[in-house]
C-alpha positions as a printed Julia matrix, in Angstrom:
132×3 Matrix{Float64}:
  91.64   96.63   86.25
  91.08   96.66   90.05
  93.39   97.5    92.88
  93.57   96.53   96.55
  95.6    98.7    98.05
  97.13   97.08  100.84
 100.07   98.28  103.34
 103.31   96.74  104.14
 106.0    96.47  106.88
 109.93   95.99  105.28
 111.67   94.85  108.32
 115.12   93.39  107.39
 117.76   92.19  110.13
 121.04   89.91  109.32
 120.03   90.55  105.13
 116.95   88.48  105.5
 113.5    89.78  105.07
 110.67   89.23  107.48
 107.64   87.52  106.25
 104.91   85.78  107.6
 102.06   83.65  106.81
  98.34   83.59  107.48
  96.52   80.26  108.79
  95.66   77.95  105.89
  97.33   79.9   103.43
 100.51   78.56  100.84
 101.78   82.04  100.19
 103.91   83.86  102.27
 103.43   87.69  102.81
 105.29   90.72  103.94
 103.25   91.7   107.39
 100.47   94.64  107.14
  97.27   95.06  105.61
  94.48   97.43  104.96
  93.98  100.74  106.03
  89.95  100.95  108.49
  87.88  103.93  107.72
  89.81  107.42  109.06
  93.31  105.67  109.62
  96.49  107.22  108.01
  99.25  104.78  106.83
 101.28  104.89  109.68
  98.09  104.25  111.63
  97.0   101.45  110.06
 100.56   99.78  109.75
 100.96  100.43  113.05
  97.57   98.58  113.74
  98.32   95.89  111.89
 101.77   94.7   112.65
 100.73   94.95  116.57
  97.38   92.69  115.58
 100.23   89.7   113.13
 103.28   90.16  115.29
 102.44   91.54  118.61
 105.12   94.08  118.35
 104.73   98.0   118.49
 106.24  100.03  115.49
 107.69  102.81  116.77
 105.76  105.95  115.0
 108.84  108.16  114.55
 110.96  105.63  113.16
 107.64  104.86  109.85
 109.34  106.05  106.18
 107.87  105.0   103.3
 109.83  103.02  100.86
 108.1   102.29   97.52
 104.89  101.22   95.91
 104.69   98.15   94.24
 102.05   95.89   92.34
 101.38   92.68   90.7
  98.53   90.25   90.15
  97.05   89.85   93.59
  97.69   86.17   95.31
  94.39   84.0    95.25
  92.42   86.83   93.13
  90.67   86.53   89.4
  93.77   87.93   86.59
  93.22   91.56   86.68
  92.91   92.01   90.25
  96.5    93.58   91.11
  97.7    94.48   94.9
  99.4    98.09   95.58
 101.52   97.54   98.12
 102.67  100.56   99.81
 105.79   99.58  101.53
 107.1   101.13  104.9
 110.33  100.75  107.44
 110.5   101.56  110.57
 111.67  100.32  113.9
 110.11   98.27  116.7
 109.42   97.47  120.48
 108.72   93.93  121.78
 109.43   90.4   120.52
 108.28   88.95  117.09
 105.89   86.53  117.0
 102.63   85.14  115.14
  99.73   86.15  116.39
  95.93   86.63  115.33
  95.35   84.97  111.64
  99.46   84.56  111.53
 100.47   80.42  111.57
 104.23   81.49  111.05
 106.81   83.65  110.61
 110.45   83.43  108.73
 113.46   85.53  107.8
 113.64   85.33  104.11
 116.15   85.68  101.68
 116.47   85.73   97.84
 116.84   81.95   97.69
 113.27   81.67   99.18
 111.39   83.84   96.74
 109.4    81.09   95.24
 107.39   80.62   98.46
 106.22   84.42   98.33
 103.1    86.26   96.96
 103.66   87.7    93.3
 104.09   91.13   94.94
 106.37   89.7    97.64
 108.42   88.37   95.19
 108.66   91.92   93.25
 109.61   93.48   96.53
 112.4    90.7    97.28
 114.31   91.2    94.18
 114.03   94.73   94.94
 115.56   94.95   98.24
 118.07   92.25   96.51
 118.84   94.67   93.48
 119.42   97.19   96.07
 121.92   95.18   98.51
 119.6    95.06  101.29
 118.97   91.54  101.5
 121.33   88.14  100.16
């Protein structure tokens, strides 16, 4: 089995769940990505959300969350995602940017139009009473 371990932003505001979605893509996806050579999580989150959403996490505001996997979206069976789920707070406005076409506030009722993983991570934060 092989992993791509991958990083992820949980922002959640009015119980919805932020998500967005890369240029030509059907999937939608919690905002993040991988880590570059040297960079710690917070680092690389911190990287990435600026680079999708033009927004600056705040660094002392990062906790982790969970980890979660599943088959990995658009990848031969066997190739599962670890998605190592963060919060944390922000400076700026929201909005797509780079390879990001879109982005929505999501709530259970939409988890069809997530990744395998996102889904996984939806009915979490839905188990848990952090999103409707």
């Amino acid at each position: 089995m092989a992993f791509i371990d991958k990083l992820a932003w949980v922002r959640i505001e009015e119980r919805r769940l932020l998500c967005a979605r890369s240029r030509g893509k059907d999937a939608w996806f919690l905002p993040g990505g991988k880590r570059e050579a040297g960079e710690s999580d917070a680092e690389a989150l911190i990287r990435e959300v600026r680079e999708e959403l033009g927004v600056a996490l705040r660094p002392d505001t990062l906790r982790p969350l969970r980890v979660f996997e599943a088959q990995a979206h658009g990848q031969p069976e066997g190739v599962l995602v670890r998605m190592n789920c963060w919060t944390g707070d922000y400076d700026g406005v929201l909005g797509p940017a780079a390879e990001i076409d879109a982005i929505a506030w999501f709530d259970s009722s939409d988890r069809g139009k997530l990744s395998l993983v996102g889904q996984l991570i939806l009915d979490w934060l839905h188990e848990q009473g952090m999103v409707d």
